[in-house]
KOLLO-360065 format. One record per residue (C-alpha): x, y, z. Coordinates in pm, whole numbers, padded with zeros to 5 digits, always signed. Each point is the difference from the previous one (the first is absolute). Last residue first. Example, Ala and Ser with C-alpha at 12.3 -4.5 7.8 and 13.67 -1.06 7.14 Angstrom:
2
+01367-00106+00714/-00137-00344+00066/
END
This chain:
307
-09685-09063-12444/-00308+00122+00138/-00119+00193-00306/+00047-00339-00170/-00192-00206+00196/-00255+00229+00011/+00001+00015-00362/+00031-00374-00066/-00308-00010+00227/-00204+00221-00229/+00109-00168-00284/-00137-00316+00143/-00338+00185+00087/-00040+00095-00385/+00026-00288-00102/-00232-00209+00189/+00080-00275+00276/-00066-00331-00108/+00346-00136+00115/+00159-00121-00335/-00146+00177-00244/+00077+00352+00218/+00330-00106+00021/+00115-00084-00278/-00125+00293-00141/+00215+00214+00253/+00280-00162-00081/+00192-00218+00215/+00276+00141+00154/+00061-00185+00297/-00148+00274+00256/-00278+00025-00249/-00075-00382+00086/-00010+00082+00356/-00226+00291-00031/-00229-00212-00159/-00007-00291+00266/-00076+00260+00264/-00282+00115-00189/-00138-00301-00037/+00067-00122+00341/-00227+00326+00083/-00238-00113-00232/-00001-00334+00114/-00049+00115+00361/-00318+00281-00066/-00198-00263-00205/-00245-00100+00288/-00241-00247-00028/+00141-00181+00274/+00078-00335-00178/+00101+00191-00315/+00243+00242+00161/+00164-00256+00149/+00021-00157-00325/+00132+00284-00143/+00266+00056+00265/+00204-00295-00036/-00018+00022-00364/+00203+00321+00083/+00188-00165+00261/+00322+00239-00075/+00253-00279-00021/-00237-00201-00220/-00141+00234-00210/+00328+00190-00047/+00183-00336-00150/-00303-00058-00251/+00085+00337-00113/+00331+00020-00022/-00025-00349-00223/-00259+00093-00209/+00231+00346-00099/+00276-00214-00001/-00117-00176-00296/-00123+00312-00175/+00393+00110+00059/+00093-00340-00144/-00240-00010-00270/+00096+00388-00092/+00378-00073-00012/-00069-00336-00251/-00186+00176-00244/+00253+00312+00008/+00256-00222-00020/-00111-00293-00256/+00213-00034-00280/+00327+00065+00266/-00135-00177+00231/-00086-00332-00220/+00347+00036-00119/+00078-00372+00021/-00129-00025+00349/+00240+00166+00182/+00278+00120-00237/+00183+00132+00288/+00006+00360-00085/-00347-00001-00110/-00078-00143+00355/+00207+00235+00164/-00193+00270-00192/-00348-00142+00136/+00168-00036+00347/+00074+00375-00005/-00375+00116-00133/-00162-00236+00275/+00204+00171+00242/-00057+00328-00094/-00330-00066-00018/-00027-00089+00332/+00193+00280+00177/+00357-00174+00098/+00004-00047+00362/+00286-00327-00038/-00267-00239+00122/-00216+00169-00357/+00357-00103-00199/+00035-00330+00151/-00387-00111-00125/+00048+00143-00317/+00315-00188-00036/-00194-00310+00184/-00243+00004-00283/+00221+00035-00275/+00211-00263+00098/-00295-00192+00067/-00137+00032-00357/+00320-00088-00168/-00009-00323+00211/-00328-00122-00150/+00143+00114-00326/+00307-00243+00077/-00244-00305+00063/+00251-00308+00131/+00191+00222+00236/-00267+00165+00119/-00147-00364+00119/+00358-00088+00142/+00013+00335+00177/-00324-00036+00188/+00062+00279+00207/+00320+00217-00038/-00199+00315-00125/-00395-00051+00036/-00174-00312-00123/-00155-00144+00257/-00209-00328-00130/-00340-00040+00115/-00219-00272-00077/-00324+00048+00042/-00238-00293+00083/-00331-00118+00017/-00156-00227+00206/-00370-00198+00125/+00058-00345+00104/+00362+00067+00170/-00156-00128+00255/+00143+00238+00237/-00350+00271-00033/+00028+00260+00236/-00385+00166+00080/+00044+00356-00181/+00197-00125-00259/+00350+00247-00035/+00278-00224+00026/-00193-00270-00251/+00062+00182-00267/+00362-00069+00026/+00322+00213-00058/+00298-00185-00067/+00376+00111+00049/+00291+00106-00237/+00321+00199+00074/-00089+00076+00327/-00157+00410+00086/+00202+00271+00220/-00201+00354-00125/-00042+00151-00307/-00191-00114-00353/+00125-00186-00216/-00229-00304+00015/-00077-00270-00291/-00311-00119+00032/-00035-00356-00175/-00357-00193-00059/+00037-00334-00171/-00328-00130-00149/-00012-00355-00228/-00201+00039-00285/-00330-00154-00007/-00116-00367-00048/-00411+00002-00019/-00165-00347+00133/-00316-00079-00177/-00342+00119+00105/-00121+00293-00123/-00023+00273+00271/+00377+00115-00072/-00079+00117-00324/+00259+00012-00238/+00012+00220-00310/+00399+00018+00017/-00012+00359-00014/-00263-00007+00290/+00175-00259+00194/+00327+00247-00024/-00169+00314+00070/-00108-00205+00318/+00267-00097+00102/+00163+00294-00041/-00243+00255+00201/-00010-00299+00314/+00389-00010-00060/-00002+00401+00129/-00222-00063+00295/+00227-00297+00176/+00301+00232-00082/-00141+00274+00163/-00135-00221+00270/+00391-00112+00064/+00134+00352-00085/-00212+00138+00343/+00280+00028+00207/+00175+00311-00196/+00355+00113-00003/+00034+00273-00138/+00239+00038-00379/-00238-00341-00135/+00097-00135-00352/-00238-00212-00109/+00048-00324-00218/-00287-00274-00089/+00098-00321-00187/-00295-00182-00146/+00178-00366-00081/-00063-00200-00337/+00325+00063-00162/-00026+00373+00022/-00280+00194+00136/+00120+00373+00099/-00118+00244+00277/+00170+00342+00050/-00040+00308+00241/-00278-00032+00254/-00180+00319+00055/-00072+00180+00340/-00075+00340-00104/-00387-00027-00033/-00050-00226+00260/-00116-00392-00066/+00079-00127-00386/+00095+00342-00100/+00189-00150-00282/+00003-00348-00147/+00288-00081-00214/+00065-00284-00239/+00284-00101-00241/+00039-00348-00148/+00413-00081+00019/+00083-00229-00345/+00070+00296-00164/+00308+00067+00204/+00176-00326-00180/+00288-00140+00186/-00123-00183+00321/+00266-00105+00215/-00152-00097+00349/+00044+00101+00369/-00286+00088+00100/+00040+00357+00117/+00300+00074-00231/-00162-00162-00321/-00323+00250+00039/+00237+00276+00059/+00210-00085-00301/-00364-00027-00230/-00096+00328+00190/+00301+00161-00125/+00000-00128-00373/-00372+00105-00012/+00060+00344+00151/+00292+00043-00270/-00246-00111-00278/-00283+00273+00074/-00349-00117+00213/+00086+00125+00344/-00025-00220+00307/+00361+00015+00090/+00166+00310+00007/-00300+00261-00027/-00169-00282+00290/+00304+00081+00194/-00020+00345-00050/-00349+00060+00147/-00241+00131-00303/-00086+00360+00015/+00047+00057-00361/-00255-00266-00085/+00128-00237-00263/-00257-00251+00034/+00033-00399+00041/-00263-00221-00165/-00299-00079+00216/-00054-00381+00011/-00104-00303-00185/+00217+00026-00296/+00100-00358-00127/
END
């Protein structure tokens, strides 16, 4: 039954939703073995896993990676590289869009009367991003209610399982792909600790991949595709990092409760600079911040003249 928006190849995907939300027979095979790994089962046929994906459900570069309904259970999966409090509500938000794709595939009408059965709702983030996280904990809805709630009345969940070099070995174990994708992670993770320039990096873990086999060749098909979601990826990730250490949201809303715009745009401008410290192009940049064109260049200039 297809009640939801079919997957797109978009050339900016994330990798992990390349790897396992993708509709091409090695994508199925690894999100059948992923599937099995997180619930411990032994299904054989890939077809039997329903894709769905819903896409700029809440900001325009959050996006949840892969949803499949299987044996009567809707089984959400998104791979988070920040950690991020709010997964809970984005969960809660994300089954709202499913359910009711599903009810309106199904041509049932929760206003008749008559009890409706639904499938079953498992939400899973799976983290690599930095920092000292457990192997698996649970994130509740209820953690962020205005008035706390310990009924237990009104929850959702998000389970999150770490899956970053020598975490959750027994689940990598079980899902090889799943453990292909860490290694390449934490390569391009050890190679940006080691002061490499970005790209560099991403280009080096890319041919340590191929080297490997990672992934069944996947990085060898796919290395330009797969070096240009990363470094887009990192972009994001730069970026959201620079708002928060520089205040730059910080700012605008000041701003906005005095009627004054002269803080966020100097937090803009110091955000900017930051990212063209990194090495993020100028483009980037500019999308990413507000701040036209032409006034990035001119602060690569500067920056330039003065180093």
């Amino acid at each position: 039954m297809d009640f939801s928006i079919k997957p797109q190849r978009e050339y900016k995907d994330r990798l992990f939703k390349a790897i396992f939300g993708r509709d091409t027979e090695e994508s199925k095979r690894w999100r059948l073995d992923l599937y099995n790994a997180l619930n411990n089962t032994s299904y054989t046929d890939p077809d039997a896993l329903e894709v769905n994906t819903i896409e700029n459900v809440i900001y325009i570069t959050m996006h949840n990676d892969v949803s499949f309904l299987i044996d009567d259970q809707m089984v959400l999966l998104e791979q988070q590289s920040s950690r991020n409090p709010n997964m809970p509500l984005r969960g809660f938000l994300y089954f709202a869009q499913l359910y009711n794709g599903y009810l309106n595939a199904n041509k049932k009408d929760p206003n008749r009367c008559g009890k409706i059965d639904i499938p079953t709702p498992k939400f899973i983030v799976l983290y690599n991003g930095p920092g000292i996280m457990p192997d698996e904990f649970t994130m509740k809805l209820s953690e962020s209610f205005i008035h706390p709630d310990e009924s237990g009345a009104y929850e959702w969940s998000a389970y999150v399982k770490n899956i970053n070099s020598n975490h959750n070995e027994p689940l990598q174990k079980k899902c090889k792909p799943l453990y292909d994708y860490s290694r390449f992670v934490a390569k391009v993770r050890e190679n940006t600790k080691a002061g490499i320039e970005y790209r560099d990096a991403v280009n080096d873990a890319v041919s340590m991949a191929i080297k490997e086999n990672l992934l069944e060749g996947f990085f060898e098909r796919q290395r330009s595709e797969v070096i240009e979601m990363i470094l887009t990826e990192f972009n994001e990730e730069v970026f959201k990092q620079n708002v928060r250490e520089d205040g730059y949201l910080e700012g605008i809303e000041d701003g906005m409760a005095k009627g004054l715009a002269e803080g966020a745009s100097k937090k803009a401008m110091e955000a900017a600079e930051n990212l063209l410290r990194e090495g993020i192009p100028m483009e980037t940049v500019s999308r990413c911040i507000g701040l036209p064109l032409e006034k990035v260049k001119e602060m690569a200039e500067q920056l330039r003249m003065h180093n």
